[in-house]
C-alpha positions in Angstrom: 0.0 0.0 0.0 1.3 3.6 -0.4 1.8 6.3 1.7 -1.9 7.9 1.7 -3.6 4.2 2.3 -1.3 3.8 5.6 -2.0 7.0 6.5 -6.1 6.7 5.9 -6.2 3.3 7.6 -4.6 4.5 10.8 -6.4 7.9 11.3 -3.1 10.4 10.6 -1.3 12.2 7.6 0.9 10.9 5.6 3.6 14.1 7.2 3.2 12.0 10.4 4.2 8.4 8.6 7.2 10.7 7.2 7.8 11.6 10.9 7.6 8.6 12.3 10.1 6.9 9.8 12.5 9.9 10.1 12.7 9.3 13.8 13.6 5.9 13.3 9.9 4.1 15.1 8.6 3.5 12.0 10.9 1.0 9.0 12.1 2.8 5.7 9.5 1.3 3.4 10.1 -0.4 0.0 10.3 1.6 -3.1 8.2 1.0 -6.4 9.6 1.3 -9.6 8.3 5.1 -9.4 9.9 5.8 -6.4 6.8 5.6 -4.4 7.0 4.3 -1.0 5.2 0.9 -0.5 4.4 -0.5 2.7 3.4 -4.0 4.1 0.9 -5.4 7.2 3.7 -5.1 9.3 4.1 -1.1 8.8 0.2 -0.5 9.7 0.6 -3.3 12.8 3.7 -0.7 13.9 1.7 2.4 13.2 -1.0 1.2 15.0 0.6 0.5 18.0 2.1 4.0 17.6 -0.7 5.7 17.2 -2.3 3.7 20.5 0.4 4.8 22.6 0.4 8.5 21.3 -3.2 8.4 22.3 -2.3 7.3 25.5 0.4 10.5 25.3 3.1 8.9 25.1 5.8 10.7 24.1 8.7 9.6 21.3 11.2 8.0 24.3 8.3 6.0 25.7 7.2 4.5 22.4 10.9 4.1 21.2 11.4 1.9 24.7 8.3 0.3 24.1 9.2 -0.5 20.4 12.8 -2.0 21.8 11.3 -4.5 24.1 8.7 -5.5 21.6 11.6 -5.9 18.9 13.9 -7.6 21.5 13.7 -10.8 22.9 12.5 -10.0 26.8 11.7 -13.0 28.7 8.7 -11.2 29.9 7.2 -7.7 30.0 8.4 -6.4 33.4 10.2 -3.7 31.2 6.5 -2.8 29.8 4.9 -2.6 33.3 8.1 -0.2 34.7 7.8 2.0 31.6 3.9 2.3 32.4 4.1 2.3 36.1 6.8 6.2 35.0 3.9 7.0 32.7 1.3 6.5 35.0 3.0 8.5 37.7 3.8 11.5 35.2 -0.2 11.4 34.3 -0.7 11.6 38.4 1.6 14.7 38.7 -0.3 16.1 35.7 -3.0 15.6 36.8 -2.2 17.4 40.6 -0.7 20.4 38.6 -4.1 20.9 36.8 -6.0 20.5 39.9 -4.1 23.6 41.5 -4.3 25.5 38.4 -8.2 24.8 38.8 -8.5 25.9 42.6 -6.3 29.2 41.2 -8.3 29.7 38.9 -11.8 29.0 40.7 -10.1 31.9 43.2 -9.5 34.1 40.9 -12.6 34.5 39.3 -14.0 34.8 42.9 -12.3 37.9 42.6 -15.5 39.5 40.2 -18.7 39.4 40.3 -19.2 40.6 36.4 -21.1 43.9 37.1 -18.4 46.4 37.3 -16.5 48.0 34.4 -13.3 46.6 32.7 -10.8 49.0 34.4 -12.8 47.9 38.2 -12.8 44.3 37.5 -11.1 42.2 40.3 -9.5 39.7 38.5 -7.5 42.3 36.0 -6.6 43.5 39.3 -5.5 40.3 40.8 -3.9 39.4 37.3 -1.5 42.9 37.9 -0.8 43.0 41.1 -0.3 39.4 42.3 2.0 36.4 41.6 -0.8 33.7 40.8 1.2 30.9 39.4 4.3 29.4 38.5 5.1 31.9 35.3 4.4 29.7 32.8 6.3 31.6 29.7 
C-alpha cells in the first residue's frame, strides 16, 4: 500500500508516517519502480501501536522503549509494566498540577462578580498585582 492508504487506515497524515520513519519508530518502506513508497501489514501493525500509545500520550522515548522490548527478545514484559508504572506516575503529577491551576483559577474569578467595568474588575486586578502561578512563559 502507499503512503496515503497507511495514512487513511490509521487515522493520521501521511507528514506523520514521514515523521515517524525519520525518527527511526517507523521502518524505511520499500520503493516502487516510481519511487513511491510501499508499505506491508507489518508497517500499519507498527503504526498502530504508535498511534495507541500517542493516544495514550506517550511521548517519542516511551514509544521508542516500548518498540525496543517489543523488537527484543525479553523474557517477559516487566520492562513494559516499569515504563507504564513512569507513565502512570507523570499522568498523576499532571494531573495534581491541573487540579491547582483549577482551585487558582476558581479563586481568581471569585475575585469578580461581572457587574463592574473593565478598568474595576477584580480579577484584571489580581492578574496585575499578584503572583498567581508558577510563570508559565
Amino acid at each position: 500500500m502507499r503512503i496515503g492508504e497507511l495514512a487513511r487506515r490509521t487515522g493520521c497524515r501521511p507528514d506523520t508516517v514521514r515523521y515517524y520513519e525519520k525518527e527511526g519508530l517507523l521502518a524505511d518502506p520499500a520503493r516502487s519502480d516510481g519511487n513511491y513508497r510501499l508499505y506491508d501489514a507489518s508497517h500499519l501493525s507498527r503504526l498502530t501501536f504508535i498511534r495507541n500509545c500517542r493516544a495514550l500520550e506517550m511521548n517519542l522515548d516511551e514509544i521508542r522503549a516500548l518498540l525496543s522490548l517489543k523488537d527484543g527478545s525479553a523474557g517477559d514484559c516487566a520492562g513494559v509494566n516499569l515504563l507504564l508504572d513512569s507513565h502512570i506516575d507523570q499522568i498523576t503529577e499532571r494531573i495534581a498540577r491541573l487540579q491547582a491551576l483549577r482551585e487558582q483559577l476558581a479563586a481568581l474569578r471569585e475575585c469578580c462578580t461581572g457587574t463592574t467595568p473593565v478598568e474595576e474588575c477584580g480579577i484584571m486586578r489580581e492578574l496585575e498585582e499578584r503572583g498567581v502561578g508558577g510563570g508559565g512563559d
